[in-house]
C-alpha positions as CSV (number, residue, x, y, z in Angstrom):
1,X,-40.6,103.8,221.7
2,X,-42.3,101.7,224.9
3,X,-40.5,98.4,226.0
4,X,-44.1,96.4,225.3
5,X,-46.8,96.4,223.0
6,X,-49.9,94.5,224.0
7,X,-51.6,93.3,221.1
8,X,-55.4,92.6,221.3
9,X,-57.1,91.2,218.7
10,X,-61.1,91.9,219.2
11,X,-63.8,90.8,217.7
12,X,-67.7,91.7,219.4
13,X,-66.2,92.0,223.3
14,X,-67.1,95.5,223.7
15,X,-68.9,94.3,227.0
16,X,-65.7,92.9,228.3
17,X,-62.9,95.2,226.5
18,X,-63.4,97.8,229.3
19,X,-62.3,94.9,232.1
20,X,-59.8,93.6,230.3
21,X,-58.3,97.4,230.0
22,X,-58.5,97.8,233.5
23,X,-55.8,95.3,234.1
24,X,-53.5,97.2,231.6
25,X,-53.9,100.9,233.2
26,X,-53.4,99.4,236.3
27,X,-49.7,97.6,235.9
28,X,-47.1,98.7,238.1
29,X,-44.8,98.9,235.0
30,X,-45.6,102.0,232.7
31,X,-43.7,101.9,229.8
32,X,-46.0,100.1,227.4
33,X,-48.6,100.9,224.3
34,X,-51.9,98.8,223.7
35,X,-52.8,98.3,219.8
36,X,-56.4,96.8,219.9
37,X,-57.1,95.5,216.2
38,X,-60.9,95.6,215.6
39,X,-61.4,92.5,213.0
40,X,-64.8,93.6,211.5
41,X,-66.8,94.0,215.5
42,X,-70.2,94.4,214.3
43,X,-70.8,95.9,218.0
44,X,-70.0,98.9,219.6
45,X,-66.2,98.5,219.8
46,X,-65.0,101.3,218.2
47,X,-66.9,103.7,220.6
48,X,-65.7,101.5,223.8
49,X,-62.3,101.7,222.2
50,X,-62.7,105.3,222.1
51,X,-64.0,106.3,225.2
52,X,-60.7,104.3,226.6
53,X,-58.2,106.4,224.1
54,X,-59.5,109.2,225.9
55,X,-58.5,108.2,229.5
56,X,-55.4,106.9,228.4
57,X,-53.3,107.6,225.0
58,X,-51.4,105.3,225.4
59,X,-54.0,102.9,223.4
60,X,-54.4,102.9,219.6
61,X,-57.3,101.5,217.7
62,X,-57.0,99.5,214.0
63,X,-59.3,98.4,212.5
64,X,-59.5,95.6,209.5
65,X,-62.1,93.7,207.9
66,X,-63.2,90.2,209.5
67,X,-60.2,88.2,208.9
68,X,-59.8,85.9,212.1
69,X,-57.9,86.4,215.2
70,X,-54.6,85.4,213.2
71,X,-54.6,87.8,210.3
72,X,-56.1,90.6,213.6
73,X,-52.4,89.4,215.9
74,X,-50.0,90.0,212.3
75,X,-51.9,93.3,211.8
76,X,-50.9,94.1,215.7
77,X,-47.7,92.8,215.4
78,X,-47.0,95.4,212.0
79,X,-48.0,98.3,213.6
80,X,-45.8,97.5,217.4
81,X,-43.3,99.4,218.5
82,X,-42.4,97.8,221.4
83,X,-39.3,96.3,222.0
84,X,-40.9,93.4,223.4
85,X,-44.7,91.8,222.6
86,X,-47.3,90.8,224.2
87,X,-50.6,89.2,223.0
88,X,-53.4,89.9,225.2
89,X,-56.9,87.9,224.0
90,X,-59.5,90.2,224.8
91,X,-61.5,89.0,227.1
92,X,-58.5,87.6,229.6
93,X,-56.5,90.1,231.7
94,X,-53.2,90.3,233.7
95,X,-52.3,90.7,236.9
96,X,-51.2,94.1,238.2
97,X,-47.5,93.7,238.5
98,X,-47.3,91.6,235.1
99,X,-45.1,93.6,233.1
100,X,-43.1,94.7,236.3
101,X,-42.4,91.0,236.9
102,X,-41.8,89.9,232.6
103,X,-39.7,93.2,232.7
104,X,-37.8,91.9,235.9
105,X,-37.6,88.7,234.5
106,X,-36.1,89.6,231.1
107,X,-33.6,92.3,232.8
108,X,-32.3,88.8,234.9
109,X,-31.5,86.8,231.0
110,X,-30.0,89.6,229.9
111,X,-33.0,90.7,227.7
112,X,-32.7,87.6,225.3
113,X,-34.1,87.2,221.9
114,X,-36.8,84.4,223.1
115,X,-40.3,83.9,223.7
116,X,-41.5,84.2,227.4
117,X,-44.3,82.3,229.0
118,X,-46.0,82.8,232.4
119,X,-48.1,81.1,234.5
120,X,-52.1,81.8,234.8
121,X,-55.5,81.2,236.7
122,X,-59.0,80.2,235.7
123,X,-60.8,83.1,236.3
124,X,-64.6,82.9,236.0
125,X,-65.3,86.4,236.6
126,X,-65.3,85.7,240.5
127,X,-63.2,83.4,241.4
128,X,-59.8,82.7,239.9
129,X,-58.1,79.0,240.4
130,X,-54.4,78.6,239.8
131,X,-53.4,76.4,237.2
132,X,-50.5,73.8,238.0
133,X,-48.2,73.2,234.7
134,X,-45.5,71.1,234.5
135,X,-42.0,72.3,233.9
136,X,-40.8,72.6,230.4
137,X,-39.6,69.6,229.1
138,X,-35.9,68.7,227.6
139,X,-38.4,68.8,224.4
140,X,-39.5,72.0,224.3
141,X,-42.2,71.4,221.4
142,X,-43.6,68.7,223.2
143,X,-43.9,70.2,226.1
144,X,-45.8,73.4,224.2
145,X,-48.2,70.9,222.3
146,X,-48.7,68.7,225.7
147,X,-49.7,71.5,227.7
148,X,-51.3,74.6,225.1
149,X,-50.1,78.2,226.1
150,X,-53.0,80.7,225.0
151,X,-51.4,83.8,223.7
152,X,-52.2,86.0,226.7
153,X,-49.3,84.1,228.5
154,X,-46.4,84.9,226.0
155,X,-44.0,87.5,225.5
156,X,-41.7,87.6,222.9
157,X,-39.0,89.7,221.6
158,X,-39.5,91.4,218.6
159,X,-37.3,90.4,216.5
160,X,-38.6,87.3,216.6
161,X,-41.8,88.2,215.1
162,X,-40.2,90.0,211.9
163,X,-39.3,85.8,211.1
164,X,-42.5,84.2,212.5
165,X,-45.8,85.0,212.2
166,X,-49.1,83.1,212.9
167,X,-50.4,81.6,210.6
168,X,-53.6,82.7,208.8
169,X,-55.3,79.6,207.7
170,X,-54.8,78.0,210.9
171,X,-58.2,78.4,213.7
172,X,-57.9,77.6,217.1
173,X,-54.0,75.7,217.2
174,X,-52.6,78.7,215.4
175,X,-51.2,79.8,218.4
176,X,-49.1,76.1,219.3
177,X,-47.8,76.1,216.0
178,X,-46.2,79.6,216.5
179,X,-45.0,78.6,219.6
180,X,-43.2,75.3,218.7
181,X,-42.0,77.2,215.4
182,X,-40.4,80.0,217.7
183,X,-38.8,77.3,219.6
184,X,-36.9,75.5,217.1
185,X,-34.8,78.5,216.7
186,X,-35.0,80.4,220.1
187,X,-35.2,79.8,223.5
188,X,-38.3,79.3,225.1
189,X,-38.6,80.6,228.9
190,X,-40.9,79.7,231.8
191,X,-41.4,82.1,234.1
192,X,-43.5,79.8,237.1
193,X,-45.7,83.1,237.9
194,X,-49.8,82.8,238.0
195,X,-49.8,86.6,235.9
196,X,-52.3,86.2,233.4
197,X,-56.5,85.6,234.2
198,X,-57.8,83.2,231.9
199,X,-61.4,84.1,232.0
200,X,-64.0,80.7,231.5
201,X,-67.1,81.5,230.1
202,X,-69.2,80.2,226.9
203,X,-67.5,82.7,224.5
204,X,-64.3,80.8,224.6
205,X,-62.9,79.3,221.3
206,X,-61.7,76.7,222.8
207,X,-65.1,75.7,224.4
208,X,-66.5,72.1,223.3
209,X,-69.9,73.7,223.5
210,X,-68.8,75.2,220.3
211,X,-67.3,72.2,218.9
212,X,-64.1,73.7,218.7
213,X,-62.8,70.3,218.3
214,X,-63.5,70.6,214.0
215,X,-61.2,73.7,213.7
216,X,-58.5,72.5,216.2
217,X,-58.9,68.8,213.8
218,X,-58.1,70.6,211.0
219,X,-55.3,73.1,212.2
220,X,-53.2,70.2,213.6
221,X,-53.8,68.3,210.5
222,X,-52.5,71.2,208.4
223,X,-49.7,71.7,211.0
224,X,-48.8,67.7,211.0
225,X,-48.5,67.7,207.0
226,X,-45.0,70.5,208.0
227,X,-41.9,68.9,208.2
228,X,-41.4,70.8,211.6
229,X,-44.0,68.7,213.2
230,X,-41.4,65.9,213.0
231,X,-39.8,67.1,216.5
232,X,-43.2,66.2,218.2
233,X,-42.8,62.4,219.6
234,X,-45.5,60.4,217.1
235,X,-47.4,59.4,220.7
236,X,-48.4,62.4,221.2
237,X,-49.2,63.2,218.6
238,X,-51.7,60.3,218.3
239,X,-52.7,61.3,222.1
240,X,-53.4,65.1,220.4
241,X,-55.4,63.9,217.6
242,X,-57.3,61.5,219.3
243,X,-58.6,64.3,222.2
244,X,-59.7,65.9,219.2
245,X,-61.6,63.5,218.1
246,X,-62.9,63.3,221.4
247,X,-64.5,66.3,221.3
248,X,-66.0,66.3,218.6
249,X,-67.6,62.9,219.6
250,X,-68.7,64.2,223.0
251,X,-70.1,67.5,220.7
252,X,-72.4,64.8,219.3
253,X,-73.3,62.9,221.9
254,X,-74.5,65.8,223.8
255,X,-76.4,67.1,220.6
256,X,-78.1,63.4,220.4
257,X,-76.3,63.3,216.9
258,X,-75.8,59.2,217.5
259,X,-74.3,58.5,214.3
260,X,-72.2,61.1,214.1
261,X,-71.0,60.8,217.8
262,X,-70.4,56.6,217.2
263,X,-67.9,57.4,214.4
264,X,-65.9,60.1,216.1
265,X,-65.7,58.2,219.3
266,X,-64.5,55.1,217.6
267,X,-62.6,57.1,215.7
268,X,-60.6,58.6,218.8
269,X,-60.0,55.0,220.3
270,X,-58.5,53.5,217.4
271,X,-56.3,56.4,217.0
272,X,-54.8,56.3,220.8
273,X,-56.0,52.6,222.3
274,X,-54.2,52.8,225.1
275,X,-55.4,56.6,225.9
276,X,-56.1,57.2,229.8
277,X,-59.6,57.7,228.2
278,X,-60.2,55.3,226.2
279,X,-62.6,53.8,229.1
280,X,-64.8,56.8,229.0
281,X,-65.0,56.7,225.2
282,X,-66.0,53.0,225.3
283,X,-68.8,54.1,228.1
284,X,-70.4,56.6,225.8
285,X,-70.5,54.7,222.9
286,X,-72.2,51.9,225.1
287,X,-75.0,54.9,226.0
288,X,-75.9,54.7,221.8
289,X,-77.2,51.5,222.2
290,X,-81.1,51.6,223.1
291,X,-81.4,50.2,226.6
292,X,-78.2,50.7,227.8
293,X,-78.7,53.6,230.4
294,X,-81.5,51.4,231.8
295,X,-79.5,48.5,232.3
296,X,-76.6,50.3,233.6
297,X,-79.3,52.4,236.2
298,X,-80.3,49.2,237.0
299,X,-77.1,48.2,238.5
């Protein structure tokens, strides 16, 4: 039985699978399996996938029908052995002492039944730019909703996962309401290490050019509707939903959808007024009215 299982849900990355593999086989620490669940690649992933099994058996291959990354993580998470799990996204990759330093770091607590988060770096595929996070907070919730921890950044004892799971009709938060779930019944711990590459590129879920803004609108309002969302301070929650909104507005506005940008912008000021934004939002709406940008290039 290995001490971790990586978990990599995968869905069309067969060009950056083989990268993001090459960060596993190389870790320090060697006591780990990779399960890379296939949800429904309509690529070549199953062949990359294979080619990899052969240079290493340590990797196993499941495949399920298109289901979205949270029904592809619970599929992961049945078939782990590990001890310990980690969730890897599929196009992000660790550093190559990561598990040497998560295994070091969970020897130190006495191998606790808790979820583990590291540090990371923006990585655009050349470059990589550590990210400076806060501390976690005497609100542990808050702090995970203030500042979002991507799953490649978590390990978390198994045990913890046979109670919590993510949640499959959740897109794109799915991941932050695990989190604060975990944590308001285990420990969370911070382990201020830059381990994991985030890679930036147009793919990303998260990225505005995709107006991931709708799906994240509707996860949190799913989310917010759970009694468990009472430990998040009503501010930021406000501050949450109105960046949401945000996006979505700045979605439009770049799209020259006027009417729709107009609503969501308003939308996002009268949810947070006082929102260290709020003068930006004001500024775009001001760029729907004809003539404005002249006026203002005037100046």
């Amino acid at each position: 039985m290995p001490f971790f299982s990586i978990i990599i849900p995968a869905y069309n990355r067969a060009d950056l699978l083989p990268e993001t593999f090459v960060s596993i086989k190389n870790q320090t620490f060697t006591d780990w399996e990779c399960i890379v669940v296939d949800d429904g690649s309509t690529d070549n992933t199953r062949e990359v996938i294979a080619r990899l099994q052969q240079e290493d058996s340590r990797i196993r291959y499941v495949y399920q029908k298109n289901a979205e990354r949270s029904a592809a993580r619970n599929n992961g998470i049945h078939h782990a052995q590990g001890k310990y799990l980690c969730f890897l996204d599929s196009d992000d990759a660790y550093t190559t002492n990561y598990l040497q330093e998560m295994y070091a770091f969970l020897q130190e607590k006495n191998f606790p039944e808790a979820l583990v988060v590291s540090g990371f770096c923006n990585w655009d595929g050349k470059n990589t730019l550590v990210q400076s996070i806060p501390k976690p907070s005497e609100n542990i919730a808050a702090w995970l909703f203030e500042y979002p921890v991507s799953p490649s950044r978590t390990c978390v004892h198994r045990a913890i996962t046979e109670k919590y799971r993510f949640r499959e009709d959740i897109v794109i938060v799915e991941d932050t309401v695990l989190w604060v779930s975990m944590a308001n019944e285990y420990p969370v711990l911070y382990m201020d290490k830059p381990l994991v590459w985030y890679r930036v590129h147009d793919g990303n879920s998260v990225n505005k050019k995709n107006n991931s803004g709708v799906k994240r609108l509707d996860g949190l309002k799913k989310f917010f509707k759970d009694p468990l969302s009472d430990i998040i301070p009503k501010p930021l929650k406000r501050k949450i939903m109105s960046d949401c909104y945000f996006s979505i507005g700045q979605f439009y506005f770049y799209n020259r959808e006027k009417i729709s940008a107009f609503k969501y912008l308003i939308i996002s000021i009268f949810t947070k007024p006082n929102h260290p934004q709020t003068k930006a939002k004001i500024f775009l709406i001001l760029c729907l009215i004809p003539g404005f940008q002249k006026i203002w290039g005037e100046k």
